[in-house]
C-alpha positions in Angstrom: 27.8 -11.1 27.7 29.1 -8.2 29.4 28.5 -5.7 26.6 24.4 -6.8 27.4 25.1 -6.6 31.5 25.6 -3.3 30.9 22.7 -2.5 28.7 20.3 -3.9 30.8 22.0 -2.2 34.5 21.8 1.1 32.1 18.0 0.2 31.1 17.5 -0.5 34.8 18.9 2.8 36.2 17.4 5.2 34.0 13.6 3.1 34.6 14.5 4.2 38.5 15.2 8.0 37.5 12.3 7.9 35.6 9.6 6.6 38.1 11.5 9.0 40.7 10.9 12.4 38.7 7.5 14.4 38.7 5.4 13.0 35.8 1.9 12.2 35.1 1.3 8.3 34.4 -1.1 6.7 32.5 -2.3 3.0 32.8 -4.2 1.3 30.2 -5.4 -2.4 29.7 -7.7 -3.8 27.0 -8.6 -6.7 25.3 -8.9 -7.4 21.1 -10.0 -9.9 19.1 -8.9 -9.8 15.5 -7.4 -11.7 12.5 -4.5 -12.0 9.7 -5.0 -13.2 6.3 -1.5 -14.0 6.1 -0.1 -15.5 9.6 2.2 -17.8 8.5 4.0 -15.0 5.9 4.1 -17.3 2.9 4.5 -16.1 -0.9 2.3 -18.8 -2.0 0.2 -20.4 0.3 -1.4 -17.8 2.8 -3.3 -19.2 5.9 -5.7 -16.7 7.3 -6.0 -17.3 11.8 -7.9 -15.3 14.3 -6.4 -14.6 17.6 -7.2 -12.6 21.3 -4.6 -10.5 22.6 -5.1 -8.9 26.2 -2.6 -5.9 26.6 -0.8 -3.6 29.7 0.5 -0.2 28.8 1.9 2.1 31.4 3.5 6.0 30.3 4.9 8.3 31.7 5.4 11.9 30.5 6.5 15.1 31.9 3.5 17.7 33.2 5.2 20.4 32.5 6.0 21.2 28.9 9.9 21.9 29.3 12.6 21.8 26.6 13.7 18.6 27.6 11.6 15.5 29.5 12.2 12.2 30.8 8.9 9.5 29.1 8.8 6.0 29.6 6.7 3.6 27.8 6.0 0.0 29.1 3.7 -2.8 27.4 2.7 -6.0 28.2 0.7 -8.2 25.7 -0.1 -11.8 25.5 -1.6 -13.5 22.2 -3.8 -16.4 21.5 -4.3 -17.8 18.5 -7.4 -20.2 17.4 -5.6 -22.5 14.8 -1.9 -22.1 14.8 -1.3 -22.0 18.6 2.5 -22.6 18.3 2.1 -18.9 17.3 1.0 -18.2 20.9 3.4 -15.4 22.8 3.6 -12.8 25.2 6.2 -10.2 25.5 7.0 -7.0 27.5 8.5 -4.1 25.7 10.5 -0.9 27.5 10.7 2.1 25.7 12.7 4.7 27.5 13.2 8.5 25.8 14.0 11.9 25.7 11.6 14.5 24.2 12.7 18.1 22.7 10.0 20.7 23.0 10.0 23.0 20.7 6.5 25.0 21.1 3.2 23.6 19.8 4.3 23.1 16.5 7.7 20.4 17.5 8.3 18.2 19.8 11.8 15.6 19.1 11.4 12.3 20.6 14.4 10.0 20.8 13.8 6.8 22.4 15.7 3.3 22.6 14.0 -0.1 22.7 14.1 -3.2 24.7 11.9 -5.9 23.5 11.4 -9.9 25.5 9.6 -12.8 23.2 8.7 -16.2 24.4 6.7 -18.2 22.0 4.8 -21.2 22.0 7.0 -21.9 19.1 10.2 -21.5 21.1 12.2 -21.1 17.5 11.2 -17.7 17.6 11.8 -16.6 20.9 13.7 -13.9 20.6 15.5 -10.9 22.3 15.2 -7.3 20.7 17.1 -3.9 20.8 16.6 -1.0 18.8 15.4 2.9 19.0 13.0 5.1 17.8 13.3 9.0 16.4 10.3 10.4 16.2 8.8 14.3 15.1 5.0 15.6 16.0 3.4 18.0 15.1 0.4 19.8 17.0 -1.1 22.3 14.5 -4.1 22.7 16.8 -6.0 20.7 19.5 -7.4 18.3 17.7 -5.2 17.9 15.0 -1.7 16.4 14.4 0.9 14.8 12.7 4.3 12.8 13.1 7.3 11.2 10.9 9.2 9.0 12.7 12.1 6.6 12.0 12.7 2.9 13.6 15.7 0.4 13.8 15.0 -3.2 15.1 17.5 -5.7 15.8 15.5 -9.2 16.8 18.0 -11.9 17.6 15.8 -15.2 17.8 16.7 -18.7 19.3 17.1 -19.9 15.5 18.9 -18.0 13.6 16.5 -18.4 10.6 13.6 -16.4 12.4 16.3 -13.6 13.2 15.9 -10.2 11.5 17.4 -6.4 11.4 14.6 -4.4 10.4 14.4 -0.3 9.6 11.6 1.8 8.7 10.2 5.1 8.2 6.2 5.9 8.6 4.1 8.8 8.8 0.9 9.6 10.5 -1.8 12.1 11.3 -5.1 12.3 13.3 -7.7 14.0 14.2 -10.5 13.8 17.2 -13.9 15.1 17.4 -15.8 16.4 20.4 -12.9 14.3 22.7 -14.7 11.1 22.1 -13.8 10.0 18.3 -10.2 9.9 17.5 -9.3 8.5 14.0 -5.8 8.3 12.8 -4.1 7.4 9.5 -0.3 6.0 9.4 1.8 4.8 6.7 5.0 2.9 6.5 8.1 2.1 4.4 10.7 -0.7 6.2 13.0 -2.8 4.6 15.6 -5.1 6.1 16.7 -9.1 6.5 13.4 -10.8 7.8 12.1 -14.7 7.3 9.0 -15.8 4.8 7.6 -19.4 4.5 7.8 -21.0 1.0 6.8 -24.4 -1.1 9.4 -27.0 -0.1 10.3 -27.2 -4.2 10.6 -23.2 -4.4 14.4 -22.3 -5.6 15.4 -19.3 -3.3 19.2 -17.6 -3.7 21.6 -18.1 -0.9 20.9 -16.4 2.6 21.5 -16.9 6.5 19.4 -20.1 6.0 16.3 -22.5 4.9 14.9 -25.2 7.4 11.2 -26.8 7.6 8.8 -25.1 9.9 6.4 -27.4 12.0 4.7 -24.2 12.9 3.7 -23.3 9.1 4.0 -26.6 7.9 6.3 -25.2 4.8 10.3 -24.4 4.7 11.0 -21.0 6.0 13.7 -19.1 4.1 16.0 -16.0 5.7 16.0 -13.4 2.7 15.7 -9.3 2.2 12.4 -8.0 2.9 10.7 -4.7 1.6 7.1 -3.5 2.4 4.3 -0.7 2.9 2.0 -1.0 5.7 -1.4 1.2 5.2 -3.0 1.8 8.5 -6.4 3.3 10.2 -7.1 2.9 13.9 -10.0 4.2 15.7 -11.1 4.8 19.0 -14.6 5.7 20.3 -14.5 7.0 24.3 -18.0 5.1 25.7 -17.1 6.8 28.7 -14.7 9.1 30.2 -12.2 5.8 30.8 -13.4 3.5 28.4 -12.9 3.2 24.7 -14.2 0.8 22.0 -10.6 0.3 19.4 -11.3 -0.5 16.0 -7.7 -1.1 13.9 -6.7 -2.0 10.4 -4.3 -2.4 8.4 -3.1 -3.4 4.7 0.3 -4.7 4.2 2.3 -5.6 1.1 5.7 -7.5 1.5 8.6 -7.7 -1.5 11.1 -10.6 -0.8 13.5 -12.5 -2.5 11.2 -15.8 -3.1 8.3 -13.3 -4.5 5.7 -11.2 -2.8 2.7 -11.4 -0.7 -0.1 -9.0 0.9 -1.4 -9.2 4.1 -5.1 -8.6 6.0 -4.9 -7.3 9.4 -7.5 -6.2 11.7 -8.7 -5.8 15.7 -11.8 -4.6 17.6 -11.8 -4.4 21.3 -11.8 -2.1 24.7 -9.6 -0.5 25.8 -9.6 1.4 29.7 -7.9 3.8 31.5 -7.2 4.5 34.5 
């Protein structure tokens, strides 16, 4: 208890040196409406849901381009869904860092993450730290790239829905006439996570197996592998407002078998 006292006073403290120092900040809210083919994560029996998530993000970066800079990054989202409501949340995420320029060409982001979850389903409420190491590069104005690397430990209510989670991704984009940005990302993660399976399914040994009101199946704690293939767009309507158009195709390996996964958004986003 103390040991997360002090990571939370430390989180605290650093959010106040942050606001304090000379930075531009950005605000951002928006509203999506999108879907997943595979919501409930199952290996056999995929149910497809549709859901409206309204959003808050709030950065912070330095204005000055120095070898080292204070960000911040804070998000606020809440999630609807039409069918499986239980899957209903809303969570606020803190992402303090540290960026290393190194000219046009590198810039070394290091950042570590604080993540709050309350769900409908109060099973998987859950409480998660991590951090993020990231590299971008700006080859020219309207082009750019980045790798970056991410640990996630999510410590849920039931242990079941729990998971420790690492990946590695790339990315790239491009914008046109400061109105059309389109970016590609991919990503490679593997880690302990949870799937949902047919109550007869034989699944090896693992943290643990229990029945799931929420997707009406048992829901196994097993090792998890995946590649997530992403495209997000964004089309500025006006100098603040921007219509957001994401996708993404994701294909899971687990213990109890494997699964594939639709996901998909379109909505505004504005700026202020």
């Amino acid at each position: 208890m103390k040991s997360r006292q002090g990571k939370m006073i430390w989180l605290m403290v650093l959010f106040i040196s942050l606001i304090g120092s000379e930075a531009s900040a950005d605000w951002e809210t928006g509203i999506k409406s999108g879907f997943d083919s595979n919501v409930n994560r199952s290996v056999s029996e995929a149910r497809s849901d549709a859901y409206l998530k309204g959003y808050a993000l709030y950065t912070r970066a330095p204005e000055e381009k120095d070898s080292l800079n204070w960000t911040l990054a804070l998000l606020l989202e809440g999630v609807g869904y039409v069918r499986t409501s239980d899957l209903n949340y809303g969570s606020l995420t803190l992402e303090p860092g540290i960026d290393l320029y190194r000219g046009p060409l590198w810039t070394i982001s290091v950042s570590p993450l604080l993540q709050l979850k309350g769900m409908s389903d109060s099973d998987q409420a859950a409480v998660a730290f991590g951090g993020k190491v990231g590299l971008r590069q700006q080859w020219q104005s309207d082009l750019y790239t980045g790798q970056y690397y991410i640990y996630r430990d999510s410590r849920a209510r039931e242990d079941v829905y729990s998971f420790k989670e690492q990946a590695l991704g790339v990315y790239g984009g491009v914008a046109w006439a400061k109105s059309l940005l389109l970016e590609l990302v991919y990503e490679l993660s593997a880690g302990d996570s949870f799937t949902s399976v047919g109550s007869m399914t034989t699944i090896p040994a693992g943290r643990g197996r229990r029945y799931s009101t929420t997707f009406r199946s048992d829901v196994v704690s097993e090792t998890v592998s995946g590649h997530t293939f992403g495209v997000n767009l964004s089309v500025g309507l006006t100098s603040s407002l921007s219509l957001l158009l994401e996708y993404y195709l994701k294909y899971q390996q687990a213990d109890s078998g494997s699964y594939s996964a639709h996901e998909g958004a379109l909505g505004l986003g504005y700026r202020f």
